[in-house]
N, C-alpha and C positions, 0 to 999 in steps of 0.2 A: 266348862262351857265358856267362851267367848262372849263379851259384852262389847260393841262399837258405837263410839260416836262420832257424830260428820262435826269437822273443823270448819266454825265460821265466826262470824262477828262475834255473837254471845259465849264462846268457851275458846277465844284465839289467846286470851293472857295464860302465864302461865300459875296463877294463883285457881282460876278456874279449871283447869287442865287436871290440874292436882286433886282437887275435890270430885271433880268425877273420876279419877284414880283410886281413891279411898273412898267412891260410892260403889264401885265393883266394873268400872269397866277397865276393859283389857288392850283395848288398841284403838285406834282412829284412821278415821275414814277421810280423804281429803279430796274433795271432786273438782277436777281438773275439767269440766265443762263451763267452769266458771273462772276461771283462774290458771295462770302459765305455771308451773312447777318452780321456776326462776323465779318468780315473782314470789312465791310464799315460801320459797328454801330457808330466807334467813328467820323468816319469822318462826319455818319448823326447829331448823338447828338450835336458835334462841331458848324454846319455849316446851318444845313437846318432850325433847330426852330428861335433860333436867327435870321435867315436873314428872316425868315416871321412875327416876331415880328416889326422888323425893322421898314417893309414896312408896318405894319399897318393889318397883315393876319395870325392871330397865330391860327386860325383853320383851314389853309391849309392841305388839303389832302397829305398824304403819300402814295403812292399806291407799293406796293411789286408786282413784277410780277415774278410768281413762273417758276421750270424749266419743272417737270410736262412730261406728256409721249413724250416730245418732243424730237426730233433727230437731233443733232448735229456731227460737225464733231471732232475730239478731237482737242486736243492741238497739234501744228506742232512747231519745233523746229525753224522754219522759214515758210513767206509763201511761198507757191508752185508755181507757173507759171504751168499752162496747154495751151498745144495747140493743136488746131481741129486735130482731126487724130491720135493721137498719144493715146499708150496704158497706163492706170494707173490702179496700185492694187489697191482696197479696202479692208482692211481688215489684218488679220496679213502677216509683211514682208512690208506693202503701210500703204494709208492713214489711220491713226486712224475713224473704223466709228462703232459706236454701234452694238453689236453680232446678234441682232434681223436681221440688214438690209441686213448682210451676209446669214443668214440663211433664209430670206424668199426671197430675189431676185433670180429671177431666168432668164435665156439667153432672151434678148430682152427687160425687161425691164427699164425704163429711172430713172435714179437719178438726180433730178433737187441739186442743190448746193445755198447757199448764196441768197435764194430769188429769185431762175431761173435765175439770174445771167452767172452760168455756170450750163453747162447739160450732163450729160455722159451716154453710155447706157450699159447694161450689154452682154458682149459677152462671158461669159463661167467662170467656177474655178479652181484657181490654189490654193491646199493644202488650206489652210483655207482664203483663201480670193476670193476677185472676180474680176476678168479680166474686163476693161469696155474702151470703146473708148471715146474720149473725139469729142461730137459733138457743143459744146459751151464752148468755150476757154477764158482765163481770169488769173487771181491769185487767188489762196484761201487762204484766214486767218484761221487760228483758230478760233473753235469754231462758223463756220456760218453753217446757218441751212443747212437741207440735206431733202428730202422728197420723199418718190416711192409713185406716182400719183396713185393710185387705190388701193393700198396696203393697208389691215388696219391688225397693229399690233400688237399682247398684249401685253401692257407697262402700268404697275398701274398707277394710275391718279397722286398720290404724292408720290416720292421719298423720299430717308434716308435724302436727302439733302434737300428738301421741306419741312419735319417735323422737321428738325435740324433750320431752317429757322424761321418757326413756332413760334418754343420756342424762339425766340427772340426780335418775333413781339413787343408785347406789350411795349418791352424798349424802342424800337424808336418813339413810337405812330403812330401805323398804321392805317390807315382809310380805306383802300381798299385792296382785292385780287384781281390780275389781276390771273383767272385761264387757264392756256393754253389746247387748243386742246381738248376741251370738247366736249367729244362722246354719253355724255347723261346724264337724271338725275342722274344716280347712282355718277358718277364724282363727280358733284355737291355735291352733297348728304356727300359725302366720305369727302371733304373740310370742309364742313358744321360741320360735327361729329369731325373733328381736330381741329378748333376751337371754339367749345364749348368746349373742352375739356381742354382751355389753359385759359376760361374765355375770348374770344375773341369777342361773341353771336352779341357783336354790329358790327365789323368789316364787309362791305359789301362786297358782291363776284360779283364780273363782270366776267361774263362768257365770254371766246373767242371762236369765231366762225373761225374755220381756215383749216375746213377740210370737208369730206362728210361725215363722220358721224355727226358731227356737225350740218349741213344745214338738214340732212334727218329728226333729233331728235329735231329740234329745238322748237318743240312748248313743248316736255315736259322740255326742258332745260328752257324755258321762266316762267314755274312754279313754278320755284326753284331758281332763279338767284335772285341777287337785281339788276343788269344790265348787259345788252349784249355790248360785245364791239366786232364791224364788224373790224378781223384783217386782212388788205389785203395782207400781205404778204405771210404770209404760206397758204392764201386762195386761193390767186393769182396762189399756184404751182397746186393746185391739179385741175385744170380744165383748158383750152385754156382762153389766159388771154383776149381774146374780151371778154369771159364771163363772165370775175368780177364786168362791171358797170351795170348789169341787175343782176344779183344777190344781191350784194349791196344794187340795188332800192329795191327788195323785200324785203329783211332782214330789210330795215326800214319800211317799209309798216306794214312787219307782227310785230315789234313793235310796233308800234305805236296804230296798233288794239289791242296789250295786254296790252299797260298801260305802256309797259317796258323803261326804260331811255336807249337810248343806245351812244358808245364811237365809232367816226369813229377813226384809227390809221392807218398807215403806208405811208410816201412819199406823206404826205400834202407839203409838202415845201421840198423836195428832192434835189434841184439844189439850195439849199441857203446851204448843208454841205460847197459848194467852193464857190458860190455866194452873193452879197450882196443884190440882186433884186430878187424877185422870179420869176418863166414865166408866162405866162397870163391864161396858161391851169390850172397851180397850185391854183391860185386863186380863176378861177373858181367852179375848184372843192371842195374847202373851200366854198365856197359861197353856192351851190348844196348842201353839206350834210347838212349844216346847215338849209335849207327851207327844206329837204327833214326828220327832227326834231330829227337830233343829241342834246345831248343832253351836251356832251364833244368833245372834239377835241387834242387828242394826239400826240406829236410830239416825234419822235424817233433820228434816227442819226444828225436830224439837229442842236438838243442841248445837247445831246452827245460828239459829236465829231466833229460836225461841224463848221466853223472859223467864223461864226455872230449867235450864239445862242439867242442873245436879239434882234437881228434886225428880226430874224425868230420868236420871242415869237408875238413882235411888227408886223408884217405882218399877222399872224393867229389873233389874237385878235381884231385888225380893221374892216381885212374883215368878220370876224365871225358879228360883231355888225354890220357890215353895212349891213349885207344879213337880220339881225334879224331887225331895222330899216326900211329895206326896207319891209320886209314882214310885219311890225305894219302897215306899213301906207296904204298896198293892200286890210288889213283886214277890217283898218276904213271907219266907214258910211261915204260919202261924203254930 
């Protein structure tokens, strides 16, 4: 079984790198939503082989997770503070948010923010932006996702900045595309023909499920993928979020009848970005995907940016082997 973590501030040396190498993970995750592949090559080249040699794992996965028809919010010169009630622009004059979202929102409908995190709805346009009330209050950072629940918009599957990405794979030794918000085979298809065309053929694509077109297409996206990775975050916005653990169960089910490898991600260990313990429901639900036949387990903000990235590698990798332990021994004839 695959163990990942996302490369950011808290595990970018390579003394840190090494220690989640020797707590059990197998490769890293690098999100390129945030960051140019130019811009972190040297610090990869530097820092990630050498510390998997280190440890004993020089064919450690690399995984690039591209930015892809995904909505974000831009760069803020500061973060924001919102509060219930109160009015904010989208759009020019307010918040930087992608042209498409201005131009298909329309009066009533909701913008979830940062992972539903914060939620605002749209009440009408002033000049080119859009007036929206703030019904789920918070702070916004830069750059956290944005998502209109029912909305689907035309945005190419890879960006100038996803092919500029591309062309640089090969230098850092990439082993995986994580492709975001895949709306169907063509997607696929579309990544596939970009890297063969860079000499990539071997590179595998783990497709993200994070949306409805995603969940509707998903058996032809299953023909084309080398793995499904169930992402619950942007998955979590487009549907009332009781319903992401009965979707989830499905989404493994219908892997597993096709043979597909699939990655659970998002807020496995959530409360350890500030914790040193995880909660008990975290656990379990490390424990849950893994009998329910994950195949990976990737960790996002908790080794990121969050303050015990090796103690969170070390809690996912245990419980991961003890669910898989437990389940050899349900299996064996008595």
């Amino acid at each position: 079984m695959d163990f990942y973590a996302t490369w950011g501030e808290a595990c970018r040396d390579g003394h840190t790198l090494e220690q989640l190498f020797q707590a059990g993970m197998t490769g890293l995750r690098v999100n390129l939503s945030h960051v140019s592949l130019s811009r972190c090559a040297p610090a990869l080249l530097r820092e990630f082989r050498p510390a998997a040699r280190r440890a004993g794992q020089p064919e450690a996965h690399l995984i690039l997770d591209l930015q892809g028809p995904e909505l974000r919010v831009g760069d803020l010169p500061r973060p924001v503070p919102l509060t219930p009630g109160e009015e904010v622009l989208l759009g020019a004059g307010g918040l930087p948010v992608p042209a498409a979202v201005v131009d298909r929102a329309r009066s009533g409908q909701q913008i979830s923010l940062d992972d539903s995190a914060l939620l605002l709805e749209v009440t009408g346009r002033r000049g080119g932006a859009l007036t929206c009330r703030v019904l789920r209050g918070g702070t916004l950072h830069s750059r956290k996702s944005l998502a209109l629940p029912g909305v689907e918009l035309d945005i190419p599957a890879l960006t100038p900045g996803d092919l500029e990405n591309l062309d640089r794979a090969a230098e850092v030794g990439t082993t995986h595309i994580l492709q975001p918000f895949v709306r169907g085979r063509g997607d696929v298809e579309e990544l596939r023909h970009a890297l063969d065309r860079r000499g990539l053929d071997r590179v595998q694509i783990m497709a993200k499920i994070e949306n409805a077109q995603g969940l509707d297409r998903l058996d032809e996206i299953l023909d084309v993928a080398d793995q499904i990775c169930i992402a619950r975050g942007d998955l979590g916005n487009s549907m009332p979020l009781w319903e992401l653990p009965g979707v989830q169960k499905r989404l493994a089910h219908r892997c597993r009848e096709a043979g597909r490898p699939f990655c659970l991600v998002t807020q496995l260990l959530w409360s350890m970005e500030q914790r040193p313990v995880p909660t008990r429901a975290e656990v379990s639900d490390i424990y849950n995907g893994v009998l329910d036949g994950a195949s990976s387990l990737m960790l996002t903000g908790e080794t990121a940016v969050g303050r015990h990235p090796v103690e969170a590698m070390e809690y996912l990798v245990r419980t991961a082997r003890c669910a898989l332990q437990d389940q050899m021994r349900e299996e064996t004839p008595t």
